[in-house]
LUMTORMI-900674 format. One record per residue: x, y, z of N, C-alpha, C, O in turn. Coordinates in pm, whole numbers, plus 50000, padded with zeros to 5 digits. Layout:
residues N
XYZXYZXYZXYZ ...
***
This chain:
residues 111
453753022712352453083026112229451953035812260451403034712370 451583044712180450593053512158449593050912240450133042512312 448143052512293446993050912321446013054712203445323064812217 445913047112086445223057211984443923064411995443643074511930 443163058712079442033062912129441343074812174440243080112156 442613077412251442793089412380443553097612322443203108912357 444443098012248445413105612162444683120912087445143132312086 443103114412017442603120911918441173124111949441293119812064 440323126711947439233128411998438313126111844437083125811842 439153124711728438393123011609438993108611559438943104411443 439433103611642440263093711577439193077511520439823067411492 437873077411510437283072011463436763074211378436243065911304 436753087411365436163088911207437743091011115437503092310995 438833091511139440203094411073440483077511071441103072510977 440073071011163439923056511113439023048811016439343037910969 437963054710991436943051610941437173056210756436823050710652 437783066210780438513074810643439463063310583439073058110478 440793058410646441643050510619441273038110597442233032810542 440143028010612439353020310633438483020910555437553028910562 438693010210444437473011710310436123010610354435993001210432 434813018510326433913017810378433313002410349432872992810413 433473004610274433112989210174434222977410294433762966210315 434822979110323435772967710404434912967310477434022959210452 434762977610628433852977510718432432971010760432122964510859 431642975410641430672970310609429922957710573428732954510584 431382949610508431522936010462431812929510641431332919010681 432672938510723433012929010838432012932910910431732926811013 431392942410875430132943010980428892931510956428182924411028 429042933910831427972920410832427912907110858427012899210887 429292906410840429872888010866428922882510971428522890011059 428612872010968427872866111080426932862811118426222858611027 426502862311210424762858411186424172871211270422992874611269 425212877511342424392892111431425712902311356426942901411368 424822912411274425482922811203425442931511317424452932811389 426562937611332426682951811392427372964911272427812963311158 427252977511357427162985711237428832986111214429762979611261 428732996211123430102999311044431243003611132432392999311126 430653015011236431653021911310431593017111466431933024411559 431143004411481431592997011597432252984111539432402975111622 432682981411407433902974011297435312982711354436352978411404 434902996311327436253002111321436333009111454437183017811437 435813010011596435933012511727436912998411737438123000311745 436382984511738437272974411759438462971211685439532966211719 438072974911590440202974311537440922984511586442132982611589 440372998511638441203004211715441643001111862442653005411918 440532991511921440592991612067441902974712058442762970512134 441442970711942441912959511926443782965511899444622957711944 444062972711861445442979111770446132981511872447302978111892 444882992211994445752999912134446312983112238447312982612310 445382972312216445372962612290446912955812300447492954912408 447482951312173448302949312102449432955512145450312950112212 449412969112098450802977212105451002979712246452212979012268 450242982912370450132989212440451092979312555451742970212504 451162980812676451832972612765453712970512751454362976512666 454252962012839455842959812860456512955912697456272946112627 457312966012674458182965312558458662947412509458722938512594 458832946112426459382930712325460512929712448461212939112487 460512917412494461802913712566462092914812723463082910612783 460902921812778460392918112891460172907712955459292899612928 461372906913094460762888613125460132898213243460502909613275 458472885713328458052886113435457672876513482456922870113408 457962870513619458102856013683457282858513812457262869013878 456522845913839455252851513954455872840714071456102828714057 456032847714166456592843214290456132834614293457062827414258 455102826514311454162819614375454462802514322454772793014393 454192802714148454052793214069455182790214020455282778613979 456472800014007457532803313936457272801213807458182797013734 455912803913752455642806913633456612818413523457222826913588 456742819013414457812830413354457042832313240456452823513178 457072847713208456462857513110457622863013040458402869613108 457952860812869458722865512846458002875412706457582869312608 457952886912712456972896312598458042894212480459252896512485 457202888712356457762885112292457002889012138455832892112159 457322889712008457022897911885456592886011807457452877411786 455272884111755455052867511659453942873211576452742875311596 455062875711438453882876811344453372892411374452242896111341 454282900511438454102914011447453582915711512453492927711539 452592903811614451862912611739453152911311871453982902311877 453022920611948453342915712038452402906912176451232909812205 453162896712241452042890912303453192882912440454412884012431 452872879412496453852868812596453932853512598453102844412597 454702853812599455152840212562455372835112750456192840612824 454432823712796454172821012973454602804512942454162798012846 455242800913012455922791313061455752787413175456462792413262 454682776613214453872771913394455322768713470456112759913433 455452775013548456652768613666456952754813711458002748513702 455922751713756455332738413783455502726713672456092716113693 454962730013564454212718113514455142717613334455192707613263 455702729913306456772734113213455972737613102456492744413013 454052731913087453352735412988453862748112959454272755013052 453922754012798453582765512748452872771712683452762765912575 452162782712685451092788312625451712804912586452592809812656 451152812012475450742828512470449902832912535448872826712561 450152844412574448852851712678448832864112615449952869012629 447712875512521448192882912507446812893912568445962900812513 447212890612716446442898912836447642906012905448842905412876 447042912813000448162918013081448242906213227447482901113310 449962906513183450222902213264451332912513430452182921413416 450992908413517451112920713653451932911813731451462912113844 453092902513727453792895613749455212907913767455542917413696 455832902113900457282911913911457682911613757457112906513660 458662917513766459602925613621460832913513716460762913013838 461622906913657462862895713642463682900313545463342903513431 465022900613604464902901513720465032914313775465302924813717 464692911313961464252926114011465282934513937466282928213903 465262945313910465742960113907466712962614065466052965614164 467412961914071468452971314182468712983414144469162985814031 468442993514240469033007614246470543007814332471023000814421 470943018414264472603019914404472103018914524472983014414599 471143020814579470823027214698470143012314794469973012314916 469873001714709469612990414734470532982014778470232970314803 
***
């Protein structure tokens, strides 16, 4: 997916455009520590690139060690991974990067 960030060099104020000011402003204030309008809409972009960015829907990755398994998976439109403990069979979402081999390995001819 895109990098929206890096893509545009105006892309916060073309976010900020699409983005009711009035929305912003309301989420900027939420809370008990207001921050301003256009660090509302820096984090839904950093938050958007977070999301889309990383191993395509359907990606498995399995960590030698734990035989833990990462399978990238689509819920509710985010994508996120779906981790399964090797060990212990608990399951959880992780929607960090995960740096676990790619499962299974990839063979080339030449392998």
């Amino acid at each position: 997916m895109t990098d929206v960030l890096n893509d545009s060099p105006d892309i916060i104020a073309a976010t900020a455009a699409a983005v009711s000011d009035q929305l912003a402003e309301i989420v900027a204030a939420a809370g008990s520590n207001p921050v301003p309008a256009e660090q509302v809409v820096t984090a839904v972009v950093a938050a958007y690139n977070h999301v889309g960015a990383g191993d395509p829907v359907g990606t498995i990755r399995r960590d030698p060690i734990t035989d833990s398994t990462a399978f990238r998976v689509l819920v509710g439109g985010v994508a996120k991974w779906s981790v399964t403990d090797g060990q212990t069979g608990a399951h959880h979402y992780d929607m960090g990067h995960i740096d676990w081999p790619i499962y299974p390995p990839v063979s080339t001819p030449d392998s």
